[in-house]
MDAnalysis code that builds the backbone (N, CA, C; Angstrom):
import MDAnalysis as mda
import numpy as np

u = mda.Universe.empty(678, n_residues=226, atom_resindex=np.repeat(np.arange(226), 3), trajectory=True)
u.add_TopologyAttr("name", ["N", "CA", "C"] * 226)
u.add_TopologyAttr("resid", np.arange(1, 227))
u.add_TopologyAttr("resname", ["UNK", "UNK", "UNK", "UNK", "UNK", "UNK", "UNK", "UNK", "UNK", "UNK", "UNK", "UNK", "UNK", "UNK", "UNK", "UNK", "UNK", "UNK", "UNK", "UNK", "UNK", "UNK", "UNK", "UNK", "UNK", "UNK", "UNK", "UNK", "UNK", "UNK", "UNK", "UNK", "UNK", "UNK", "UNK", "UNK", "UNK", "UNK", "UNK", "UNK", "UNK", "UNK", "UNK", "UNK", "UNK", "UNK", "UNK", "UNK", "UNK", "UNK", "UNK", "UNK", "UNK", "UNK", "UNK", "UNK", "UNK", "UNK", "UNK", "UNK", "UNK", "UNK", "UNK", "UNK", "UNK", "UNK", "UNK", "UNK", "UNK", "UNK", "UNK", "UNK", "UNK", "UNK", "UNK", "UNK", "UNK", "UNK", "UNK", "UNK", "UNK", "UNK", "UNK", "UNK", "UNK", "UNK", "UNK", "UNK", "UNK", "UNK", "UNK", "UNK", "UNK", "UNK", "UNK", "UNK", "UNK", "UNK", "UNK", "UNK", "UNK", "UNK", "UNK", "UNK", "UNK", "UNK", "UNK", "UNK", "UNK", "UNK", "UNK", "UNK", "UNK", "UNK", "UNK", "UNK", "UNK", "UNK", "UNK", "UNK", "UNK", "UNK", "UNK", "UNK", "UNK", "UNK", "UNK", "UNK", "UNK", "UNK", "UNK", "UNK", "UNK", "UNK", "UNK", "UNK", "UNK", "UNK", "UNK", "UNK", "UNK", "UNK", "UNK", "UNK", "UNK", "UNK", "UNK", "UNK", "UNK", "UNK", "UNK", "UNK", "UNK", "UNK", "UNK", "UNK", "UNK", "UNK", "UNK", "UNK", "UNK", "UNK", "UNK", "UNK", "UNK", "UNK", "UNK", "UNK", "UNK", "UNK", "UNK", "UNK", "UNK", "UNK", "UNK", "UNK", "UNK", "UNK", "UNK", "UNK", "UNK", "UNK", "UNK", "UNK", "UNK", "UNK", "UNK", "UNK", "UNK", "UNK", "UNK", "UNK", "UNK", "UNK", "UNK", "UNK", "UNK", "UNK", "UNK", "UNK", "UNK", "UNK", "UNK", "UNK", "UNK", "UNK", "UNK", "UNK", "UNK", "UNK", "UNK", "UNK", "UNK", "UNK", "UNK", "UNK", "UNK", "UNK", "UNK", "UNK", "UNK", "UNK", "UNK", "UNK", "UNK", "UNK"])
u.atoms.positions = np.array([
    [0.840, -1.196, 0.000],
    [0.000, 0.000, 0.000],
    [0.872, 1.242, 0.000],
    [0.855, 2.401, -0.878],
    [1.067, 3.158, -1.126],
    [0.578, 4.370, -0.422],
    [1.435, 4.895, 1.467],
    [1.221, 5.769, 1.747],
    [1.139, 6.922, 1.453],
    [2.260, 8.041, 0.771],
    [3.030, 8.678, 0.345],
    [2.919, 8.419, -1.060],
    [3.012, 9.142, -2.054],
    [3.496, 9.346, -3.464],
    [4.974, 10.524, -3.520],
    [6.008, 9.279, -2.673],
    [7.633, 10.029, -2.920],
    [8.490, 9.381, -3.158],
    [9.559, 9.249, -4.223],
    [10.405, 8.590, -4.323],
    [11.436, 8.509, -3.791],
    [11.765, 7.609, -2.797],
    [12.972, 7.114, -2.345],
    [14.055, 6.912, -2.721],
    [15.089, 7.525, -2.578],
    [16.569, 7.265, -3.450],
    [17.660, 6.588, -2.750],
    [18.351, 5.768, -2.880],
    [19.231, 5.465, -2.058],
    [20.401, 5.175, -2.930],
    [21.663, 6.070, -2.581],
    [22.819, 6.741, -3.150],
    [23.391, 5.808, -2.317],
    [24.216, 4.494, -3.353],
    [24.831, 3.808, -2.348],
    [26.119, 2.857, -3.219],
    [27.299, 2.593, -2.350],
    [28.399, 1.866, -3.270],
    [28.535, 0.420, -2.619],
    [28.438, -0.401, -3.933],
    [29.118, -2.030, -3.335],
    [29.577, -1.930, -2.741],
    [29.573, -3.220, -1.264],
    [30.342, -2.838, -0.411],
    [31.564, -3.951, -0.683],
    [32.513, -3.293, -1.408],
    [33.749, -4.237, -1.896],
    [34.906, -4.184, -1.162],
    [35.477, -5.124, -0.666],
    [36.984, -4.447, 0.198],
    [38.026, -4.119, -0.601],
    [38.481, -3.184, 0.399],
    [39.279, -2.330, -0.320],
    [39.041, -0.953, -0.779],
    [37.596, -0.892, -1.206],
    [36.764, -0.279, -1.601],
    [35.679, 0.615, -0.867],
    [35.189, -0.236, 0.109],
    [33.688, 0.354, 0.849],
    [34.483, 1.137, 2.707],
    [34.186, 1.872, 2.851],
    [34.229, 2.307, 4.142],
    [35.294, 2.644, 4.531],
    [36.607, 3.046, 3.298],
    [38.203, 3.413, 3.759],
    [38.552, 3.590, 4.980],
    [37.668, 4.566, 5.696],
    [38.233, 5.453, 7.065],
    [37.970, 4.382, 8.201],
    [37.007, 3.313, 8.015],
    [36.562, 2.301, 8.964],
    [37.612, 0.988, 8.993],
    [37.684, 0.938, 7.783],
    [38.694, -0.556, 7.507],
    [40.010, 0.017, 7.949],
    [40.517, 1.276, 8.191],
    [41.841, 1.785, 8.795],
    [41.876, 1.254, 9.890],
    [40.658, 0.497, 10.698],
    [40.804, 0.562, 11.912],
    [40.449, -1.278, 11.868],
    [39.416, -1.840, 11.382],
    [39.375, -3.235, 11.171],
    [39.257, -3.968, 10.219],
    [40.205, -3.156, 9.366],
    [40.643, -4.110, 7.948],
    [39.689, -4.013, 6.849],
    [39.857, -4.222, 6.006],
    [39.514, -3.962, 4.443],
    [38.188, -5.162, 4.326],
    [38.231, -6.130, 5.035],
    [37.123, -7.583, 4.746],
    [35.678, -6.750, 5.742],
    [36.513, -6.519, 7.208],
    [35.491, -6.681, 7.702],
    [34.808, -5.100, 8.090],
    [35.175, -4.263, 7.355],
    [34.626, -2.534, 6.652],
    [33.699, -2.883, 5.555],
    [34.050, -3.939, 4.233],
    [33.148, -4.253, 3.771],
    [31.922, -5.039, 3.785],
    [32.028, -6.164, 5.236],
    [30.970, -6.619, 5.652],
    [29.901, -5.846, 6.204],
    [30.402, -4.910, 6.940],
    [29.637, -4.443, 8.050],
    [28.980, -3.014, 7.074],
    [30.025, -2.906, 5.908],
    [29.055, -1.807, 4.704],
    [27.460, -2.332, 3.888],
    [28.222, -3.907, 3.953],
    [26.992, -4.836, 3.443],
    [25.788, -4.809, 4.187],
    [25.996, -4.774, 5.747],
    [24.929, -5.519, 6.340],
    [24.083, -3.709, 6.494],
    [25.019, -2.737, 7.318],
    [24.315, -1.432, 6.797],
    [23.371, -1.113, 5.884],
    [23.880, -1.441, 4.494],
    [23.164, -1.283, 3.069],
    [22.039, -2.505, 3.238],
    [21.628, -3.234, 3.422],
    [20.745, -4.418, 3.225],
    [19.593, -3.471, 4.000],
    [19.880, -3.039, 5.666],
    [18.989, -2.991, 6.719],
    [18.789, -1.883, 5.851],
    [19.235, -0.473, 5.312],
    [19.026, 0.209, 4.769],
    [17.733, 0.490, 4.144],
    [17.857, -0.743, 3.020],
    [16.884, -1.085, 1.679],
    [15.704, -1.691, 2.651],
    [15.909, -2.623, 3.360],
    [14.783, -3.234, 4.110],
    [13.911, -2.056, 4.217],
    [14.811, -1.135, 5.240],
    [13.624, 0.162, 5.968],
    [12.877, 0.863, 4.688],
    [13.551, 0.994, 3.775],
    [13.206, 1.827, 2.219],
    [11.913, 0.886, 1.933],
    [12.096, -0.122, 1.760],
    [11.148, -1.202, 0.965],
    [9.737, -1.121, 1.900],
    [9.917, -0.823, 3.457],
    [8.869, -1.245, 4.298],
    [8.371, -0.025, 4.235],
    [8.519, 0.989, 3.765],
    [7.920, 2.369, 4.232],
    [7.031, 2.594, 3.714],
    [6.242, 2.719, 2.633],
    [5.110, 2.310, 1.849],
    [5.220, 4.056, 1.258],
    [6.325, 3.949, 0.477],
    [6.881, 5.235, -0.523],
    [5.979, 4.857, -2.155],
    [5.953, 5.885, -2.984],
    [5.359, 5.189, -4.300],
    [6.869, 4.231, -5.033],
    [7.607, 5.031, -4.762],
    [8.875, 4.348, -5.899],
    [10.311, 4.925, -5.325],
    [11.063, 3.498, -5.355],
    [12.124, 3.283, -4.807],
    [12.934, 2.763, -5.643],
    [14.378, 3.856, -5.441],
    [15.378, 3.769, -6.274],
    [16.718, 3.974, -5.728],
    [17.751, 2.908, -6.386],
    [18.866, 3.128, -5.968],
    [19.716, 3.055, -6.971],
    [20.793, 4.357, -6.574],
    [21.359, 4.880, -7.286],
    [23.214, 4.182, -7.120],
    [23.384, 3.550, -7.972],
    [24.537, 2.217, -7.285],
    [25.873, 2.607, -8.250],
    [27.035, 2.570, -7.611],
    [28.272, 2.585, -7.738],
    [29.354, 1.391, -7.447],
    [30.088, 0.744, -8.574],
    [31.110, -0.240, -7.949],
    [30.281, -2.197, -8.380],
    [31.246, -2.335, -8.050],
    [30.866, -4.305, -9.140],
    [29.982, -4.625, -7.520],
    [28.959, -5.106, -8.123],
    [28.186, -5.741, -6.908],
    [29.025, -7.244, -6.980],
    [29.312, -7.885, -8.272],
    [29.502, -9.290, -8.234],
    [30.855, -9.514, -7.454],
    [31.545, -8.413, -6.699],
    [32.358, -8.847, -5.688],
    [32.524, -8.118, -4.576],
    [30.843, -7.667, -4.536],
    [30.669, -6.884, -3.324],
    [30.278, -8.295, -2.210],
    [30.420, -8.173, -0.778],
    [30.233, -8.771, 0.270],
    [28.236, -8.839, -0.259],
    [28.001, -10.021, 0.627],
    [26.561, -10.432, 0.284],
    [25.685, -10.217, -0.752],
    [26.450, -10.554, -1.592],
    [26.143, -10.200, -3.324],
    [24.944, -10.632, -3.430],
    [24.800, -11.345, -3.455],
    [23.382, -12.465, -3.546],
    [22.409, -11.796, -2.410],
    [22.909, -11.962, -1.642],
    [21.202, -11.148, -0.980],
    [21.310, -9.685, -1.419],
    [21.920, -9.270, -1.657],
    [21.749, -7.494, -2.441],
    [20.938, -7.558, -3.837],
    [21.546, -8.793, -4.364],
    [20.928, -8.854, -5.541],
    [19.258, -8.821, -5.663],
    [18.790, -10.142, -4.805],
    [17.500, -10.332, -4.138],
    [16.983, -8.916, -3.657],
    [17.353, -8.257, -2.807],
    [16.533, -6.578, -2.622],
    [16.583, -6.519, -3.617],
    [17.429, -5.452, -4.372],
    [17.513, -5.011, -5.347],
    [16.394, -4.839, -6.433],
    [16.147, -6.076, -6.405],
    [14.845, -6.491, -7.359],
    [13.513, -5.588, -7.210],
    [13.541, -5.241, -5.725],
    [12.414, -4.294, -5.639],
    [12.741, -2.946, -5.761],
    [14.075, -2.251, -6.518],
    [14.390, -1.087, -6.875],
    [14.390, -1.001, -7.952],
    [14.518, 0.021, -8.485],
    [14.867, 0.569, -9.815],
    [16.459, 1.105, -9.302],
    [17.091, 0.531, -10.416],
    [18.742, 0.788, -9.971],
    [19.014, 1.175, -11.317],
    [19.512, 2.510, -10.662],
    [20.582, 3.313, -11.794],
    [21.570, 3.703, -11.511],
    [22.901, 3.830, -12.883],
    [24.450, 3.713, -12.253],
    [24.407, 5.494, -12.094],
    [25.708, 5.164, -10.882],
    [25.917, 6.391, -10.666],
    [26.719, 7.306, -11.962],
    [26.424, 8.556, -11.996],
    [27.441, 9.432, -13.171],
    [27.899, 10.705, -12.441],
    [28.899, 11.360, -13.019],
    [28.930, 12.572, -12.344],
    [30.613, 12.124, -11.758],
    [31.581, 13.144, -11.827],
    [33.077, 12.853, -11.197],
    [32.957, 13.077, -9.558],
    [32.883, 14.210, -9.163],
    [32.678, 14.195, -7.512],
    [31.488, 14.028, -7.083],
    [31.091, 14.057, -5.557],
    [30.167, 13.269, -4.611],
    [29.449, 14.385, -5.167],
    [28.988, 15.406, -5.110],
    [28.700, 16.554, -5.228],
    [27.841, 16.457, -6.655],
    [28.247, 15.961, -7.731],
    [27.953, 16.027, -9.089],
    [27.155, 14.356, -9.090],
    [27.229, 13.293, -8.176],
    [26.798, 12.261, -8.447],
    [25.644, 12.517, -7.935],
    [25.513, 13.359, -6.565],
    [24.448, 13.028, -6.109],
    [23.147, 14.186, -6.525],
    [23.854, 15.730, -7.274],
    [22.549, 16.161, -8.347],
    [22.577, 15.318, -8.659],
    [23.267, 14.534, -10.114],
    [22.435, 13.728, -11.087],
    [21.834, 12.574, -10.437],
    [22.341, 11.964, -9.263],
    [20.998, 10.721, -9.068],
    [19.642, 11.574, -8.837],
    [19.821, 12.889, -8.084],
    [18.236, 13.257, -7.555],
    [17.674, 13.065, -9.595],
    [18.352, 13.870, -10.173],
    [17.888, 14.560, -11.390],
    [17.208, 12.821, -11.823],
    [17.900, 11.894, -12.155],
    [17.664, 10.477, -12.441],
    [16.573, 9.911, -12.138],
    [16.512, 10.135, -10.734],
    [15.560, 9.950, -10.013],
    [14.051, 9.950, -10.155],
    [14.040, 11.399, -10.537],
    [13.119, 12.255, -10.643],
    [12.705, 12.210, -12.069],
    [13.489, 11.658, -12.918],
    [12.977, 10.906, -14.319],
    [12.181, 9.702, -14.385],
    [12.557, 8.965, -13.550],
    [12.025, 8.000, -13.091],
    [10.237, 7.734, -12.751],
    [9.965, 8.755, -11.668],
    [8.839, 9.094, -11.404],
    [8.104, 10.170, -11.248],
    [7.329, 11.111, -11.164],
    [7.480, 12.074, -11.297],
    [7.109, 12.725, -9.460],
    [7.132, 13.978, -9.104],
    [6.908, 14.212, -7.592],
    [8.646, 14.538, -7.189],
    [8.330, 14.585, -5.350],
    [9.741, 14.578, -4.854],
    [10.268, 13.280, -4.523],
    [11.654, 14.110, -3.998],
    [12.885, 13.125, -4.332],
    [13.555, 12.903, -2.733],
    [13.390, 12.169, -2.170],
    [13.787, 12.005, -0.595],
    [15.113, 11.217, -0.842],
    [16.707, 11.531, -0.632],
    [17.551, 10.929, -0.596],
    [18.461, 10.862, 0.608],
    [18.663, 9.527, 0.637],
    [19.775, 8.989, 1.876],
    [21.101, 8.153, 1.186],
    [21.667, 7.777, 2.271],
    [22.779, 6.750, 1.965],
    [22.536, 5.809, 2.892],
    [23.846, 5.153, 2.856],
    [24.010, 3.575, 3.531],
    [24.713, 3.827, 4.663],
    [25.052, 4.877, 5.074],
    [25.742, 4.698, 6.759],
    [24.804, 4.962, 7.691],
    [23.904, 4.724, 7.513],
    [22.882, 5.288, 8.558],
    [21.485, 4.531, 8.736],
    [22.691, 2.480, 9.049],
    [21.600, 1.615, 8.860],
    [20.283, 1.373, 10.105],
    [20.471, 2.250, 11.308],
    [19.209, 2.701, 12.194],
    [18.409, 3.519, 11.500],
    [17.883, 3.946, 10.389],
    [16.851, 4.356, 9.916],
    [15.963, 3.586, 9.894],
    [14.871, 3.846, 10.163],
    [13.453, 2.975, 10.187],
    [12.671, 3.333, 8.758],
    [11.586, 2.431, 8.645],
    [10.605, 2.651, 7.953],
    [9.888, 3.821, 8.310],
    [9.140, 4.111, 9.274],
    [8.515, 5.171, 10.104],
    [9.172, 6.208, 9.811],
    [10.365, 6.638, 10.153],
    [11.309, 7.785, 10.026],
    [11.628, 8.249, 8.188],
    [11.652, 7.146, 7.659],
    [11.637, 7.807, 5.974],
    [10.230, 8.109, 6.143],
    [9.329, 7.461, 6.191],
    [8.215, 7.920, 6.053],
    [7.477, 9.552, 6.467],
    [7.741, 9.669, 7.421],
    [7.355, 10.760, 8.739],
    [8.255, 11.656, 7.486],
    [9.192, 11.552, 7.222],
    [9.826, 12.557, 6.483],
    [9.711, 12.346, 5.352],
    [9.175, 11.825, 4.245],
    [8.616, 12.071, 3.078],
    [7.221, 12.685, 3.133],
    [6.770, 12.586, 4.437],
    [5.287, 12.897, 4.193],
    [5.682, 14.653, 4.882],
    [6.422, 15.253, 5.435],
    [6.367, 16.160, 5.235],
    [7.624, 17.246, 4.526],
    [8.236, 16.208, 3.552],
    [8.413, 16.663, 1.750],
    [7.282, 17.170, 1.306],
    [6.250, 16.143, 1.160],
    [5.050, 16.124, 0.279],
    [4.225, 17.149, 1.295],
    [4.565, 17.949, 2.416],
    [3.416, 18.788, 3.035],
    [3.159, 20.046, 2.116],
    [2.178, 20.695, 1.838],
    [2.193, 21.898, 0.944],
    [3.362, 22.826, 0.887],
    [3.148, 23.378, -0.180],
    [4.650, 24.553, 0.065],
    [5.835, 24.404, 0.400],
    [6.423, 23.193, 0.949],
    [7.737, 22.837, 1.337],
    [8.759, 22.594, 0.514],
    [9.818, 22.930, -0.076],
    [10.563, 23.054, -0.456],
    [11.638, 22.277, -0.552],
    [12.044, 21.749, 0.735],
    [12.880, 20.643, 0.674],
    [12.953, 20.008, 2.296],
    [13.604, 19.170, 2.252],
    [14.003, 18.716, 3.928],
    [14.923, 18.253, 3.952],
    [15.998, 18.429, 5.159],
    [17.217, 17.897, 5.089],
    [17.100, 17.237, 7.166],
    [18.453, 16.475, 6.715],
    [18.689, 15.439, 8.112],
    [20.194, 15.832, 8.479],
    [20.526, 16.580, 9.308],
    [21.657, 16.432, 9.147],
    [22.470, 15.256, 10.230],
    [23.485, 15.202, 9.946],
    [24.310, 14.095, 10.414],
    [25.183, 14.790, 11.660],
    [25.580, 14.183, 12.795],
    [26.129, 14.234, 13.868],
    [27.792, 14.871, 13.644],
    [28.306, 14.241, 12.674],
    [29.594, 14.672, 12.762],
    [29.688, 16.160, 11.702],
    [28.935, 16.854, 11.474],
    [28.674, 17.630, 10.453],
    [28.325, 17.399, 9.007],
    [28.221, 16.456, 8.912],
    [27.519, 15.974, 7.827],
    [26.252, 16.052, 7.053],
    [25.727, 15.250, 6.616],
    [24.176, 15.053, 6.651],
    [23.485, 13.676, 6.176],
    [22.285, 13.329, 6.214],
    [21.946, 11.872, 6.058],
    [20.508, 11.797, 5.034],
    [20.017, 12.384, 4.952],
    [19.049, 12.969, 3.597],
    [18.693, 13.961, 3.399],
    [18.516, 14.074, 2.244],
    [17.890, 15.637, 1.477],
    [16.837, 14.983, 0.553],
    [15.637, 16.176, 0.851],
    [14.828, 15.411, -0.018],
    [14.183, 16.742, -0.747],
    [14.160, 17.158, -1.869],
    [13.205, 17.810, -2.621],
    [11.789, 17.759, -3.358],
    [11.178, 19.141, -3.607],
    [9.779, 18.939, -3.857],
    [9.990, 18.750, -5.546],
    [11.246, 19.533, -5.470],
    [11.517, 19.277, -7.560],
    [12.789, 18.460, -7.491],
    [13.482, 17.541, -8.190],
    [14.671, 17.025, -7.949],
    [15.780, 17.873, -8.615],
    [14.944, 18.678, -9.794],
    [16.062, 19.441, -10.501],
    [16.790, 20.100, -10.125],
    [16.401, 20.576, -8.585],
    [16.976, 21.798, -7.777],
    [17.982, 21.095, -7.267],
    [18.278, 19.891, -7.169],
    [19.531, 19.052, -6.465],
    [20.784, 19.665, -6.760],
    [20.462, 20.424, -8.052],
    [21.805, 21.115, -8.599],
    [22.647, 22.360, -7.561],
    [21.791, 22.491, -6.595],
    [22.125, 23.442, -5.654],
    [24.151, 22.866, -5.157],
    [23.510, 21.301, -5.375],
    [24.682, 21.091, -4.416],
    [25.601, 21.003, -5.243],
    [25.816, 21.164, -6.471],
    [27.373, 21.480, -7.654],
    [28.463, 22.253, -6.443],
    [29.089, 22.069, -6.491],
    [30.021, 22.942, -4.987],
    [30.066, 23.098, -3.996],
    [29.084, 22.509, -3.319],
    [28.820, 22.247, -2.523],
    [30.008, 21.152, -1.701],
    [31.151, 21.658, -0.890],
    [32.155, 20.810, -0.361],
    [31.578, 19.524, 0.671],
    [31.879, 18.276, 0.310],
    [32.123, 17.141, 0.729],
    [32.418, 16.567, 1.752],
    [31.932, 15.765, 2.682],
    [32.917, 14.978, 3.718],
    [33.867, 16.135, 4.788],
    [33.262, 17.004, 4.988],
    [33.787, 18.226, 6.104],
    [33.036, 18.114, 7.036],
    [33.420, 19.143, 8.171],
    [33.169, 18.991, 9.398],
    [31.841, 20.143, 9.150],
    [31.588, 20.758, 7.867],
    [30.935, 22.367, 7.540],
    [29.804, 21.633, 6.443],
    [30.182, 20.985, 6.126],
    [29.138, 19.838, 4.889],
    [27.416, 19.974, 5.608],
    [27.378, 19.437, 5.728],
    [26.198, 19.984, 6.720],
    [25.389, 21.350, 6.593],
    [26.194, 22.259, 7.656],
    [25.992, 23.894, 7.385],
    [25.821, 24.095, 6.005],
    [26.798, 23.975, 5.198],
    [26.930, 24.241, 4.223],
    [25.498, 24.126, 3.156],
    [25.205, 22.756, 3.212],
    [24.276, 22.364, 2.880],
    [22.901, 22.952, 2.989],
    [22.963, 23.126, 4.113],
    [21.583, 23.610, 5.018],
    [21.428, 25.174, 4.350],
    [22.735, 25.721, 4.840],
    [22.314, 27.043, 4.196],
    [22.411, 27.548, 2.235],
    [22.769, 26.835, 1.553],
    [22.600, 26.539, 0.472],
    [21.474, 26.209, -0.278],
    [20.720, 25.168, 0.664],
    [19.628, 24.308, 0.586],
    [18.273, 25.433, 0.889],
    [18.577, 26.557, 1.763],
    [17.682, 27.742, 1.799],
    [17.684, 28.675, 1.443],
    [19.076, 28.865, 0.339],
    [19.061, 29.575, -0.761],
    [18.081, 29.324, -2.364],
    [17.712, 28.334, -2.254],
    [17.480, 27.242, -3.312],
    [15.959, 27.208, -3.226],
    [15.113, 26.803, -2.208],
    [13.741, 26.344, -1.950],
    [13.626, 27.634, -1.054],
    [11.870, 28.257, -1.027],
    [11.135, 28.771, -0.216],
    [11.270, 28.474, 1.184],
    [10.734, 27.105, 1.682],
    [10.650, 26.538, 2.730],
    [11.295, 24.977, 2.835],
    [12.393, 25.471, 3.987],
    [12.869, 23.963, 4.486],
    [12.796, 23.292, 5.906],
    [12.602, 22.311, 6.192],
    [11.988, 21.470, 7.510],
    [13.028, 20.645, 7.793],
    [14.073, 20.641, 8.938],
    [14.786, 19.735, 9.166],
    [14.277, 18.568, 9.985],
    [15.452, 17.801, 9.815],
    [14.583, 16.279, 10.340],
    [15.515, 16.026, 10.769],
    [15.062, 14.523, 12.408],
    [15.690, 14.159, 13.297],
    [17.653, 14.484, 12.661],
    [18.281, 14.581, 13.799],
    [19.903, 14.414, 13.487],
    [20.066, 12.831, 13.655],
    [20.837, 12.199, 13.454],
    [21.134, 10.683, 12.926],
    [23.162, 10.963, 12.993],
    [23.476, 9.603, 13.545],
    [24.614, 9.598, 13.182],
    [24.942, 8.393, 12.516],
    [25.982, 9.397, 11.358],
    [26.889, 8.228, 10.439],
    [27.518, 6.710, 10.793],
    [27.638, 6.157, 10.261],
    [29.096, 5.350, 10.834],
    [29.967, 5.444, 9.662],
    [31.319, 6.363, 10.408],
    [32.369, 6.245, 9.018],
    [33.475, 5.893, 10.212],
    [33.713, 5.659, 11.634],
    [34.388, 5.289, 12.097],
    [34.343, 4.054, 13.272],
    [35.615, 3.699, 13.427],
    [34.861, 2.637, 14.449],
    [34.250, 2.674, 15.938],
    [34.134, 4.412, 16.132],
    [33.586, 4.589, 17.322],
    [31.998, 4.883, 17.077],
    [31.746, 4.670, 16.110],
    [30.005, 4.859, 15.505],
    [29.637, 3.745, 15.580],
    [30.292, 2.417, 15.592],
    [29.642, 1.127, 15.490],
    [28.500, 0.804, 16.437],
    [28.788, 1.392, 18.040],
    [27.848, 0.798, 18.944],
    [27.200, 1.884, 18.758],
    [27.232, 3.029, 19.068],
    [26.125, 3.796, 19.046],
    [25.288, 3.767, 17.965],
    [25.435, 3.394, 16.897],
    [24.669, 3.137, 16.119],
    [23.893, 1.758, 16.215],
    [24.450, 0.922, 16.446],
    [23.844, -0.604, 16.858],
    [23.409, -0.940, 17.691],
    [22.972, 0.154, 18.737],
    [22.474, -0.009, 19.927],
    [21.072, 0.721, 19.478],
    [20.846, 1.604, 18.638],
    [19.814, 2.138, 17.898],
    [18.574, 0.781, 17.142],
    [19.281, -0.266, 16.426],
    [18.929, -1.166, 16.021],
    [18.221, -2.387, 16.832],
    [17.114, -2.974, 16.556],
    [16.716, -4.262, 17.120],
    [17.591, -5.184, 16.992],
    [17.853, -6.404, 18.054],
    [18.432, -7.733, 17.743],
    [18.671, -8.210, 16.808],
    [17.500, -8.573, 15.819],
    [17.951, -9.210, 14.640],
    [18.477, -7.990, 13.450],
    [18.519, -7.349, 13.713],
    [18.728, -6.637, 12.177],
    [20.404, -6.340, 12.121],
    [20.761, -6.511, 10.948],
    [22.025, -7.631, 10.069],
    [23.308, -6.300, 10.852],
    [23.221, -5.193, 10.628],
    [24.218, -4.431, 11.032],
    [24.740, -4.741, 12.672],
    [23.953, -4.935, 13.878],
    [23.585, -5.156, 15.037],
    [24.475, -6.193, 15.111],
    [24.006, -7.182, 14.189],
    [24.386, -8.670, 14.949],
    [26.224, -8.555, 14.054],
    [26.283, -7.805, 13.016],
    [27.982, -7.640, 12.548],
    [28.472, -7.001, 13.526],
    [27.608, -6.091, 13.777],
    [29.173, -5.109, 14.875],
    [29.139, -6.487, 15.840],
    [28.163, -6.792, 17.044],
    [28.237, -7.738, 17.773],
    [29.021, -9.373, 17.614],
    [29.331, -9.302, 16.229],
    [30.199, -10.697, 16.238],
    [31.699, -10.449, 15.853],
    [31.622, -9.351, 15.696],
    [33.007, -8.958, 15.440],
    [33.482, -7.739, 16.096],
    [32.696, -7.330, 16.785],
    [33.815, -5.902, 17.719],
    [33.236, -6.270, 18.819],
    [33.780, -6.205, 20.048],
    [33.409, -6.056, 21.726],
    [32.775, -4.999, 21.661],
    [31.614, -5.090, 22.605],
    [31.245, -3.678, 23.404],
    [32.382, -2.715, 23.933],
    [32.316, -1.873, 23.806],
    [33.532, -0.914, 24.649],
    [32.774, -0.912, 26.093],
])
């Protein structure tokens, strides 16, 4: 059932070692940065899939066929529309996925990533539905370490705001935010959320999560509680 008429985007890279989670695997290796990118991205799509959005899309970077849990990615997957990423910096990939996106279906464009596998169904939801509130302009989430964790627009074309928009800073965030209200009439921020790009995000983030869900039980079989 189709709560919402918003499309869901999820801007996300195989989680390949070597490849997925650089700043994390500095700390527990290249295998098990890309596991724990895997199990992130899965719970991810789960919450996406359960939210009862009109259309869900992910916007994918990097060989899945030697990404960690290939086969069950593959299996989600099936319920996305997956398009490759384009664009040289983070900045330029992630206009053109909104823009992509937004070809796709028509309406707004609610986008997240994969470090921020405590997102619920409820919580995309709650925040697509007030994307879609009259007059609103856009909504953003920002992220704990200055970052941010979705942006969602009422047009996707406007994604272009973020062309220059600097990257992976401690100001990314700000930056964003106030950019983002240069751009749209009216913007509504939503809950703060933290990333995991290091290995001191693992529990606090997995302590966010129920028992069974796949990120939870990786940090728990492979890192101690602190």
């Amino acid at each position: 059932m189709i709560a919402v008429r918003c499309t869901v985007l999820v801007v996300a890279k195989a989680p390949v070692a070597g490849v997925a989670k650089t700043r994390l695997a500095a700390s527990v290796g290249p295998e098990a940065a890309a596991s724990l990118a895997a199990a992130a991205l899965l719970d991810t799509l789960d919450a996406v899939r359960c939210a009862g959005v009109g259309t869900r899309v992910v916007a994918l970077t990097g060989e899945l066929d030697r990404a960690h849990r290939s086969e069950e990615l593959r299996a989600m997957l099936e319920d996305f529309v997956v398009l490759p990423q384009r664009g040289a910096g983070l900045d330029q990939r992630l206009a053109a996925a909104h823009a992509d996106a937004g070809a796709v279906a028509d309406g707004p464009v609610l986008q997240i990533g994969m470090d921020t596998p405590q997102v619920t169904a409820e919580l995309l939801l709650d925040s697509a539905r007030r994307l879609t509130a009259p007059d609103v302009g856009g909504v953003l989430g920002l992220a704990s370490d200055g970052g941010w964790w979705a942006l969602g627009l009422s047009d996707p074309r406007q994604a272009s705001f973020l062309l220059g928009v600097p990257m992976s800073r401690s100001d990314t965030g700000a930056r964003t935010l106030a950019d983002l209200r240069r751009a749209v009439d009216i913007v509504i921020e939503l809950p703060v959320l933290t990333d995991v790009d290091t290995v001191d995000d693992l529990w606090p983030v997995a302590e966010l999560q129920p028992s069974d869900s796949r990120f939870r039980r990786a940090v728990e079989d492979g890192h101690p509680a602190p």
